[in-house]
N, C-alpha and C positions, 0 to 999 in steps of 0.2 A: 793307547791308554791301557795301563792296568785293569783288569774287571775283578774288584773285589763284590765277596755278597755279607751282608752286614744281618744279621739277626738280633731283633729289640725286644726285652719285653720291662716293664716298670710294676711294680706291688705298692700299695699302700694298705697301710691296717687304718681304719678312718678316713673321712677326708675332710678336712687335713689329718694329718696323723703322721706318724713316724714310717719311710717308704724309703723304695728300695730302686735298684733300677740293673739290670745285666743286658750285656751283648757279646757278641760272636762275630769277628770278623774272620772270613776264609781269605784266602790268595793262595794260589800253586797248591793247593791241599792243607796247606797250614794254618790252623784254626790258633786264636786269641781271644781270652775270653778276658772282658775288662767286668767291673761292679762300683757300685757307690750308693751313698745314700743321703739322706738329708733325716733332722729329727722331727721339722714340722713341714708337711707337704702334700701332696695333692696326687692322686694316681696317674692324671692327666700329664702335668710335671714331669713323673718320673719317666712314662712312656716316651715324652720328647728328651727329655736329658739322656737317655740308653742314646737314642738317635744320635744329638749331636756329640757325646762323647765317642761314639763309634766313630763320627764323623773325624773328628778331632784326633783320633790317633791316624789318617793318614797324612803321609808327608809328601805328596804330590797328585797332581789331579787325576781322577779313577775314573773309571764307569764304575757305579755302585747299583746294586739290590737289595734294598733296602726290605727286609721281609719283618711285617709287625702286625699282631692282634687289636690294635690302636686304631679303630674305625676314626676315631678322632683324629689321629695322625695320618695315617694312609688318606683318607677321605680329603681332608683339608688339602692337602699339598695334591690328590690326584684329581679332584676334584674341581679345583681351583679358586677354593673358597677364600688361600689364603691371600691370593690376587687382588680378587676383591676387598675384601676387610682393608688390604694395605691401600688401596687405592681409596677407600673410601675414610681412610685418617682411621681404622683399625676401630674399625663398628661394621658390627655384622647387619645382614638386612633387616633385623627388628630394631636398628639403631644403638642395642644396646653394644657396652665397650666388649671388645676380643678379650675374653683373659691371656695371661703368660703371653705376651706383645713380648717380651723381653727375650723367653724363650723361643719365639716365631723367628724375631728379627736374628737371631744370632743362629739358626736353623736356615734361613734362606741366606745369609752371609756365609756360610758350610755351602753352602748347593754351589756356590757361585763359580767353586773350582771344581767340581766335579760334575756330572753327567748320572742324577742319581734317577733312579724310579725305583717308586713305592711299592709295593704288595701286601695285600691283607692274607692273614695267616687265620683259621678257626684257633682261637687259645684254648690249654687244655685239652686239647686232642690229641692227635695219633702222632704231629709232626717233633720230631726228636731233640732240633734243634730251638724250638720254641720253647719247649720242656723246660730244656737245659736253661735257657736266658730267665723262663720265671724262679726255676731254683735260685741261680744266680740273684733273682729282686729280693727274692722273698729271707734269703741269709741274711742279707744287708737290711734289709729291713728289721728284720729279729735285733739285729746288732743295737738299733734304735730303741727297740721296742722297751 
């Protein structure tokens, strides 16, 4: 298997509000930086959209490192929160409903060909390539704004 490392980060101004979303895929040293946005949206949102659009540009199955500032993201999936929610008809343990179920379900449907693991990243810090993925959100968010 390929070992790509995939770099996420998402912006919103509001939330909802007009958001952003960048990633960084590496393989053999060659980096790809993908972006998008939506006009009304949610910060949560964007940090899983970076993911699975990252996801979605490759074309066969990887070991992936999925590296994101998204305690919501990393946590869920390393955590096994989103296991449970699925198992329990997509209600967390206070019964209340999972939001973005749409965005979970089409995120573990991405996992299913790959070999991914999570890592939490400090945002705003020192790491370069985390930097880079919030420029990346926060243009395409302007674009909205």
């Amino acid at each position: 298997m390929k070992k790509v490392v995939l770099y996420t980060d998402g912006a919103c101004s509001g939330n909802p509000g007009p958001g952003g979303y960048g990633a960084i895929l590496i393989y053999n040293g060659v980096e790809k930086e993908i972006s998008g946005g939506e006009k009304n949206t949610t910060n949560n949102k964007m940090e899983m959209l970076a993911v699975i659009k990252g996801l979605e540009m490759l074309k066969e199955p990887c070991e992936v490192e999925v590296y994101s500032d998204s305690a919501y993201v990393v946590n869920s999936i390393e955590k096994g929160w989103i296991d449970s929610w699925k198992k329990n008809g997509w209600k967390k343990a206070d019964k209340k409903p999972v939001k973005n179920v749409d965005l979970w379900e089409r995120l573990l449907d991405l996992m299913k060909n790959h070999k991914v693991t999570f890592l939490k990243v400090k945002g705003h810090a020192d790491n370069e390539l985390n930097n880079r993925c919030d420029r990346l959100a926060v243009m395409e968010r302007e674009k909205l704004a």
